[in-house]
C-alpha positions as CSV (number, residue, x, y, z in Angstrom):
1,X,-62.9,15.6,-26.2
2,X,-61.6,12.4,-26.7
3,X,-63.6,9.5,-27.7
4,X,-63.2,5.7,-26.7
5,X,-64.9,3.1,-28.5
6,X,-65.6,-0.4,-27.0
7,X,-64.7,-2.2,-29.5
8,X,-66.4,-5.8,-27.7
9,X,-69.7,-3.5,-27.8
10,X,-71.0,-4.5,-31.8
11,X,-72.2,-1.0,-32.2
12,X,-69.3,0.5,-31.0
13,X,-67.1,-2.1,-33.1
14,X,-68.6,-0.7,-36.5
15,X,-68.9,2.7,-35.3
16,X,-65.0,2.7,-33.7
17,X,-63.7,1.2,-36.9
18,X,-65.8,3.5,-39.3
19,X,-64.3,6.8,-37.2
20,X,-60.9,5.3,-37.2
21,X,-60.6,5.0,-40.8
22,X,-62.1,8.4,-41.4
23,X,-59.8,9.9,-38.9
24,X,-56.6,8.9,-40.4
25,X,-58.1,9.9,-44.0
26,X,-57.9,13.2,-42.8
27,X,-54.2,13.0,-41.8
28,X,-55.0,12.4,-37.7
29,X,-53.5,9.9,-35.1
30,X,-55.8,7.2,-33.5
31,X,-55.1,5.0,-30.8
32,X,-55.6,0.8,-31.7
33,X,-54.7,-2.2,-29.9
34,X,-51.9,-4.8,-31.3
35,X,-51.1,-8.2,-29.9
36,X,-47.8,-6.5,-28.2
37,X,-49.5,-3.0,-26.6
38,X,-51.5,0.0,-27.4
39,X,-49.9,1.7,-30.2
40,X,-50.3,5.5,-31.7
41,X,-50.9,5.0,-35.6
42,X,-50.4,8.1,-38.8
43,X,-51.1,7.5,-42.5
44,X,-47.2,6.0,-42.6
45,X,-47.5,8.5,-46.0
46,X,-48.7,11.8,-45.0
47,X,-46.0,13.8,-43.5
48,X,-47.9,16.0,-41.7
49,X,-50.0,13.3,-39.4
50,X,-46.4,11.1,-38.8
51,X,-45.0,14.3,-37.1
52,X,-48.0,14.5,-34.9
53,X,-47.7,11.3,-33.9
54,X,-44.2,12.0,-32.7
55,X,-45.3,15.2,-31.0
56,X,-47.9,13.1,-29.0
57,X,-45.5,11.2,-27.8
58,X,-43.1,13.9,-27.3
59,X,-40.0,12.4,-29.6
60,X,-38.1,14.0,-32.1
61,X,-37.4,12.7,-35.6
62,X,-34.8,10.7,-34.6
63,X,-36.7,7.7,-33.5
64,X,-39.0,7.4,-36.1
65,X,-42.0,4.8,-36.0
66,X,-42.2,1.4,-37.0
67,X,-44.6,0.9,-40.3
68,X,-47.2,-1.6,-39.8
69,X,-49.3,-3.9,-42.8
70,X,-51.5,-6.9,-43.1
71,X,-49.3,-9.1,-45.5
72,X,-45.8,-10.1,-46.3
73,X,-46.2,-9.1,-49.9
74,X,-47.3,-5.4,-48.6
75,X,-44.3,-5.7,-46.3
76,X,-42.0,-6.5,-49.7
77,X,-43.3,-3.5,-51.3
78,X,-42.1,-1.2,-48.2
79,X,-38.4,-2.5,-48.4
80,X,-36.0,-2.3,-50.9
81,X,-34.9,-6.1,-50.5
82,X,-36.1,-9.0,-48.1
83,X,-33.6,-11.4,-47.7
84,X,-34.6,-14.8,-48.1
85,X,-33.8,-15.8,-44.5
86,X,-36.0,-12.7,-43.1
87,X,-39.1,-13.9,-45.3
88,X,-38.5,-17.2,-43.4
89,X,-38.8,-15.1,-40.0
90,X,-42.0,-13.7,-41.3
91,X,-43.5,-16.9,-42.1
92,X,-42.8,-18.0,-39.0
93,X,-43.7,-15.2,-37.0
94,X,-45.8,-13.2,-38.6
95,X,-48.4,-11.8,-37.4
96,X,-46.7,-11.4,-34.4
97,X,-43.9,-9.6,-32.1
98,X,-41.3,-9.6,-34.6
99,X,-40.2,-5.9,-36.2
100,X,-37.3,-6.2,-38.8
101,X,-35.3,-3.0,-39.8
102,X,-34.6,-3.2,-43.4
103,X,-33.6,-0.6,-46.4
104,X,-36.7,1.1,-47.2
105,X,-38.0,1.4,-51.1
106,X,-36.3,4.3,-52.1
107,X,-39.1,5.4,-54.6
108,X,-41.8,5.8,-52.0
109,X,-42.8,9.4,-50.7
110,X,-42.9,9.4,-47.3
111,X,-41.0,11.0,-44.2
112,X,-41.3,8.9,-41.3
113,X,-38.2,10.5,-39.5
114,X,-34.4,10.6,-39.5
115,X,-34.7,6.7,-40.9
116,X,-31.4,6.8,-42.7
117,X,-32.7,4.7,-45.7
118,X,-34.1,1.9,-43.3
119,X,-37.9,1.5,-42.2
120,X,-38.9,-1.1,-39.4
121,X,-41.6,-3.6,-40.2
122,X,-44.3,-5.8,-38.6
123,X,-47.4,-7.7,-39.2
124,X,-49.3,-7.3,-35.8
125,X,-51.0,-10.6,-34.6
126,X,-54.8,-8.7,-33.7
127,X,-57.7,-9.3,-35.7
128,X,-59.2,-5.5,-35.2
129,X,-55.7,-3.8,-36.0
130,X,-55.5,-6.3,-39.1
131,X,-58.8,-5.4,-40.3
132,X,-58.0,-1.4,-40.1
133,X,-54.6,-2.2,-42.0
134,X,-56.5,-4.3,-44.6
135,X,-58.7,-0.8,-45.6
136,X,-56.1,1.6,-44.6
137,X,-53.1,0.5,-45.8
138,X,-49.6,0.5,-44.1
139,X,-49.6,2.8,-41.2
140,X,-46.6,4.8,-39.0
141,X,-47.8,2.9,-35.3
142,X,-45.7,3.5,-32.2
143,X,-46.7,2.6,-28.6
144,X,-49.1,4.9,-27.1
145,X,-47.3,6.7,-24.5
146,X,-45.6,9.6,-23.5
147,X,-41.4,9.6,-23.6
148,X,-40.2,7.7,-21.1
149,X,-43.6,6.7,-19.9
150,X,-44.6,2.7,-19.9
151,X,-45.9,1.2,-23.1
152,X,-49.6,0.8,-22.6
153,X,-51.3,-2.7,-22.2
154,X,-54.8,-1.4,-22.1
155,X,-57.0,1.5,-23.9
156,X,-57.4,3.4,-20.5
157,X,-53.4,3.7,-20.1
158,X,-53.2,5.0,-23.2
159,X,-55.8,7.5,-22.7
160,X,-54.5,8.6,-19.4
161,X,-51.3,9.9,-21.1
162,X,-52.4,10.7,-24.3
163,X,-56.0,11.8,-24.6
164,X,-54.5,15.6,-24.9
165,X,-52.9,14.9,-28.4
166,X,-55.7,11.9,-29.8
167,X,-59.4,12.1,-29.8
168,X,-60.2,8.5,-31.0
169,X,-59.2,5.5,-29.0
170,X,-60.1,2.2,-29.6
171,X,-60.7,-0.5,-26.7
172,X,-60.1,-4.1,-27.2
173,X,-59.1,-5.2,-23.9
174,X,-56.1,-5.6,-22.3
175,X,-53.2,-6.6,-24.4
176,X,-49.7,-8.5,-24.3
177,X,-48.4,-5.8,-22.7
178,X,-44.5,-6.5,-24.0
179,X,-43.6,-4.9,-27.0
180,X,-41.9,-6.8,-30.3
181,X,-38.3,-7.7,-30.5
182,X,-36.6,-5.6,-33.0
183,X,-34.1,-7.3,-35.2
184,X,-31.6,-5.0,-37.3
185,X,-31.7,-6.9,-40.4
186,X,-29.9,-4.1,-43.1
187,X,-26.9,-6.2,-42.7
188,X,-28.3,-9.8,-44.4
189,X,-28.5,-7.2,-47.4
190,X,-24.8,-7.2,-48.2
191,X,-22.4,-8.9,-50.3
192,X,-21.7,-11.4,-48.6
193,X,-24.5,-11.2,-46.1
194,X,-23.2,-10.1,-42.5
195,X,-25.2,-11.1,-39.1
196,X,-28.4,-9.9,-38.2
197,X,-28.5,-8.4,-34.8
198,X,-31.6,-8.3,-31.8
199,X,-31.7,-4.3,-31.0
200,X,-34.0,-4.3,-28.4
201,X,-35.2,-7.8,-26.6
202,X,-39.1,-8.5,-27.0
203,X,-42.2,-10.5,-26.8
204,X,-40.7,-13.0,-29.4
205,X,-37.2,-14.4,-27.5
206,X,-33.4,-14.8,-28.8
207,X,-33.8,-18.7,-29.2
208,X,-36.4,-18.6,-31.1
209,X,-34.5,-16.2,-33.8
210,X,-31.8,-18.4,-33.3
211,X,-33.4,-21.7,-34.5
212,X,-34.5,-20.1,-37.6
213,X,-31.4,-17.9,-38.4
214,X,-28.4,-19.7,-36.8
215,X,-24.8,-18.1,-37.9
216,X,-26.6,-15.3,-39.4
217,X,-27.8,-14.0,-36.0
218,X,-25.0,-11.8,-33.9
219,X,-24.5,-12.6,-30.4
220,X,-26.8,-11.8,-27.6
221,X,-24.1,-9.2,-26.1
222,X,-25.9,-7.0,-28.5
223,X,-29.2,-7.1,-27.3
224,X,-30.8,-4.2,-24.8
225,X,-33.8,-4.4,-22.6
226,X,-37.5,-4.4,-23.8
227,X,-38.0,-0.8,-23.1
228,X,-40.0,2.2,-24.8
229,X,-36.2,2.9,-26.3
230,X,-35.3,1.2,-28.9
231,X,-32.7,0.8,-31.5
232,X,-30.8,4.1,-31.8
233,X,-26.9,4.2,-32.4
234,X,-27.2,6.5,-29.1
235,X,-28.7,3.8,-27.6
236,X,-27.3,0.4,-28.8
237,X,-24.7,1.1,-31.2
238,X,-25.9,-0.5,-34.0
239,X,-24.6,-0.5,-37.7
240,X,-25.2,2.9,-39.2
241,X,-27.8,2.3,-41.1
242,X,-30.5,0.9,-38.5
243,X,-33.6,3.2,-37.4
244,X,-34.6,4.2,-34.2
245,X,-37.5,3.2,-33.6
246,X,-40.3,2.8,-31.2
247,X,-42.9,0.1,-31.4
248,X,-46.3,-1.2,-30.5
């Protein structure tokens, strides 16, 4: 049976957080609130607990979850390279509804999915999911719902579609309920550096991105819908080397 912690409850807070930890130690899938929406999170490097997360949520390995840290300098340890003008986006924006797709280190063991050499990033603005990242490391977090379903903005959503396939949930309240903008970054990476492009229109808008990037950001006719889909070349057609993806 599936258990919901109240995380504004002090008691609950310690003893949510304690069985959250434990849980994912043991290679299971939890349920924790971000600043965008509820999101389903696996050790991002056991194998085993990243493909139950996608079987919660009913999707395939070819939209593999976003990876989720604290820091920027745990977020430069995930990826190959972070160009200079995407460390600028995280300064500015991080924590917060940002997600950039970039080549993933290619000496880490993990198997998040058909990634093709890319991983998706973010530093979630929310104290409680930064605290849980801080002792857990980087974790595989996608939003907590079913394919096709709407992207949760509160704990009891979340349990309503997914309390079958998680037994710990963790309830801060209701959340942003609009999940990041993704931004397809693999491109900055080449010689010379080509645009980045928006691959799924978020929490954090277009003009924004545009002030800090300028020229380096493709035009908007690229851009989709905030949706539970997100950037897949059967989806947006974007270069070859982005990940699909599906984020808190």
């Amino acid at each position: 049976m599936s258990q919901v912690f109240d995380l504004s409850q002090p008691e609950q807070l310690l003893s949510g957080m304690r069985e959250a930890r434990m849980a994912l130690g043991r290679g299971e899938v939890i349920v924790l609130p971000t600043d965008t929406v509820y999101g389903i999170a696996a050790d991002a490097f056991n194998p085993d607990a990243v493909a139950a997360l996608l079987a919660a949520k009913e999707r395939t390995r070819q939209a593999p979850p976003p990876v989720l840290a604290a820091s920027v300098a745990t977020l430069q340890a995930l990826a190959e390279q972070i160009p200079q003008p995407v460390i600028e986006l995280f300064e500015q924006f991080a924590p917060g509804p940002l997600t950039v797709i970039l080549p993933a280190q290619s000496s880490l063991q993990w198997d998040l999915g058909d990634t093709r050499g890319t991983v998706a990033l973010r530093i979630p603005d929310h104290p409680l999911a930064l605290e849980l990242l801080r002792e857990t490391g980087p974790l595989a977090v996608s939003s907590a719902n079913k394919h096709g379903k709407p992207a949760p903005a509160t704990a009891e959503a979340a349990v309503e579609q997914l309390s079958d396939a998680v037994n710990i949930f963790l309830d801060a309240g209701e959340v942003g309920g609009v999940a990041s903008t993704i931004l397809d970054a693999t491109a900055l990476c080449e010689t010379p550096p080509q645009p980045a492009r928006i691959v799924r229109q978020g929490a954090l808008s277009r003009e924004l991105l545009a002030e800090q990037l300028g020229d380096l950001l493709a035009p908007d006719e690229t851009t989709t819908e905030a949706s539970d889909k997100a950037a897949s070349p059967s989806a947006t057609e974007p270069s070859d080397a982005a990940s699909a993806v599906t984020e808190a």
